[in-house]
C-alpha positions in Angstrom: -3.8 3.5 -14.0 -2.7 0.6 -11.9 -4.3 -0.3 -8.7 -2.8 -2.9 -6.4 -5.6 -4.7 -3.7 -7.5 -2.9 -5.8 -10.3 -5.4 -4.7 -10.2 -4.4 -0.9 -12.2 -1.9 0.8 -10.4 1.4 0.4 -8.9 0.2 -3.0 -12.3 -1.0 -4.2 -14.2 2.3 -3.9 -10.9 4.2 -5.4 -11.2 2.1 -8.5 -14.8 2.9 -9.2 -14.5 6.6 -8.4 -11.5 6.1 -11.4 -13.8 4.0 -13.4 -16.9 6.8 -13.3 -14.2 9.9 -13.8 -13.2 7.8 -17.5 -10.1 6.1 -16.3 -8.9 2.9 -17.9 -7.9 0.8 -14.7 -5.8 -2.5 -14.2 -6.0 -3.8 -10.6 -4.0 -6.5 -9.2 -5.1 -8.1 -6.2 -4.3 -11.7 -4.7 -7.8 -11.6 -3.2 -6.6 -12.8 0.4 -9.0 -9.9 2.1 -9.8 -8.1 -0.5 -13.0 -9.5 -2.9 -14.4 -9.4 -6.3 -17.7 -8.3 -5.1 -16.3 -5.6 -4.0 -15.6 -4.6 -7.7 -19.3 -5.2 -8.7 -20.0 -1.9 -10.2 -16.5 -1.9 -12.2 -15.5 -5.1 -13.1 -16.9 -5.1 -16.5 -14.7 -1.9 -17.1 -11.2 -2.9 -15.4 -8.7 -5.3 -16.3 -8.3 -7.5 -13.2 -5.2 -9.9 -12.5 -5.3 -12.1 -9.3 -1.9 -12.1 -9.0 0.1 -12.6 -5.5 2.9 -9.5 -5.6 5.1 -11.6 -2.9 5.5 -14.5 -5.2 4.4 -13.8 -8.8 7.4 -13.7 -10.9 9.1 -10.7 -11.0 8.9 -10.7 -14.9 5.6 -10.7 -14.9 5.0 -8.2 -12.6 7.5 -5.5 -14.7 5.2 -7.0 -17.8 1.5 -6.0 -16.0 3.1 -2.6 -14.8 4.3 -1.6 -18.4 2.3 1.2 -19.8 0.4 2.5 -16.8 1.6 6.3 -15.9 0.1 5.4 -12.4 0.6 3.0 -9.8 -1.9 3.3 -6.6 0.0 1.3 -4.3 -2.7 -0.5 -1.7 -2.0 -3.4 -1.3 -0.6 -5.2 2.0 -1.0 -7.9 4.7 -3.5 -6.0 7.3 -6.0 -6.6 9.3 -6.4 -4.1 12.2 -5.3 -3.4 15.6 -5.3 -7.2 16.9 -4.1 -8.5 13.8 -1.3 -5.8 13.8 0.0 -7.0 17.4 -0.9 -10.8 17.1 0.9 -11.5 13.0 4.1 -9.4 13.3 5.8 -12.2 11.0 2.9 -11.6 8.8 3.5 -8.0 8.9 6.8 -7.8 7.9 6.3 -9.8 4.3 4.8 -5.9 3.5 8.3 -5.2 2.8 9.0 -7.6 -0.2 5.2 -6.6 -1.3 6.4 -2.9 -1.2 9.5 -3.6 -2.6 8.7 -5.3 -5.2 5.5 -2.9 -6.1 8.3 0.0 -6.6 10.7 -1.8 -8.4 8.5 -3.3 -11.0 6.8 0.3 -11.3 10.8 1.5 -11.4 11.8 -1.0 -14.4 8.4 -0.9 -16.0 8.8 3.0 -16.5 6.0 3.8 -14.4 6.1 7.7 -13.8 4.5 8.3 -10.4 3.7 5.8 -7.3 1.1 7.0 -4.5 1.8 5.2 -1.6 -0.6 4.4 1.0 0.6 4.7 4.3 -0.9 5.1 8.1 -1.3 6.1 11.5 0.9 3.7 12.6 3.8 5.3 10.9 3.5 7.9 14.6 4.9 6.9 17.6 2.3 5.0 20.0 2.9 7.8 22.7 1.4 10.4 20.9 -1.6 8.6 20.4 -1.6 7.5 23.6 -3.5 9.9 26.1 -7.6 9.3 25.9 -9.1 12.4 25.0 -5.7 14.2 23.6 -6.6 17.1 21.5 -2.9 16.7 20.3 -3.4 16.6 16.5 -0.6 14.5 14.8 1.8 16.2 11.8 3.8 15.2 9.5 6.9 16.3 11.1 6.2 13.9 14.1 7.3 10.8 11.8 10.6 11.5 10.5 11.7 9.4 8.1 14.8 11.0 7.7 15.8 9.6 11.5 14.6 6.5 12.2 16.7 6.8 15.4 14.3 8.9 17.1 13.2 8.1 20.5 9.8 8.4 19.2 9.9 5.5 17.0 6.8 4.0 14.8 4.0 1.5 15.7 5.4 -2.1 15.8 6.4 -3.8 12.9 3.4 -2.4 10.8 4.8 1.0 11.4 7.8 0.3 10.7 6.7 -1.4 7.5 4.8 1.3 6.4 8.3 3.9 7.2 10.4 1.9 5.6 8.1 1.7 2.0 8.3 5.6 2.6 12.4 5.4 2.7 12.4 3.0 -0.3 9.9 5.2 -2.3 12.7 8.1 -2.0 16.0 5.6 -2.8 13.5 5.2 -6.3 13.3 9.3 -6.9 
């Protein structure tokens, strides 16, 4: 299995729940929030490549994907709410990360791709009343009409939407 920020918070504590159910893991991570020491407890049974998915060459990236069944996808520029609203160039270089992430895993044979996505993928307004007991569904972000008045959160929403659409132009 291949993880991708495997080194960050969330993709950190996925790789050693893998590592403890007998998993051999490979996690790529350019370490620009994510951290080694995070990986403390794993590291000695992972492969790890610091490698920047943006820039890396694209033949290299095919070559580290090759042979893994599995690609957890977790990697991406984030940083919460204010960093969200304040870095929307910053954002938006999610889309080559993503991209690239699905066409290496495409051309590398890779059979399945779980794809991390998020809240922000709902429109703002039905999140937007304090003390709502409206529970969001999966119908309320449809990807199949990006048109809809009800549109996603800001370029990170929009990010995370569009690495939905590109996962099913891969299928």
């Amino acid at each position: 299995m291949l993880v991708t920020g495997g080194a960050s918070f969330i993709g950190s504590h996925l790789v050693d729940k893998l590592v403890k159910l007998g998993a051999e893991v490979t996690v790529i991570d350019n370490l620009s929030s994510g951290r080694l020491e995070n990986l403390q407890d794993s590291i000695n049974k992972i492969k790890f490549f610091k490698v920047d998915l943006e820039y890396a060459s694209f033949d290299k990236l095919v070559r580290l994907f090759k042979g893994h069944e599995l690609v957890f996808h977790l990697a991406a520029v984030h940083g919460g709410r204010g960093f969200i609203d304040t870095h929307p160039a910053d954002v938006c270089s999610n889309f080559v990360i993503d991209h690239r992430t699905f066409e290496a895993s495409y051309r590398a044979g890779v059979e399945k791709v779980v794809y991390a996505s998020s809240a922000c993928v709902y429109p703002p307004q039905l999140q937007a009343k304090v003390g709502s007991e409206y529970l969001l569904r999966e119908e309320d972000s449809d990807i199949s009409n990006p048109g809809n008045f009800l549109s996603a959160d800001r370029e990170y929403g929009w990010k995370k939407l569009m690495g939905e659409l590109q996962l099913l132009a891969f299928i």
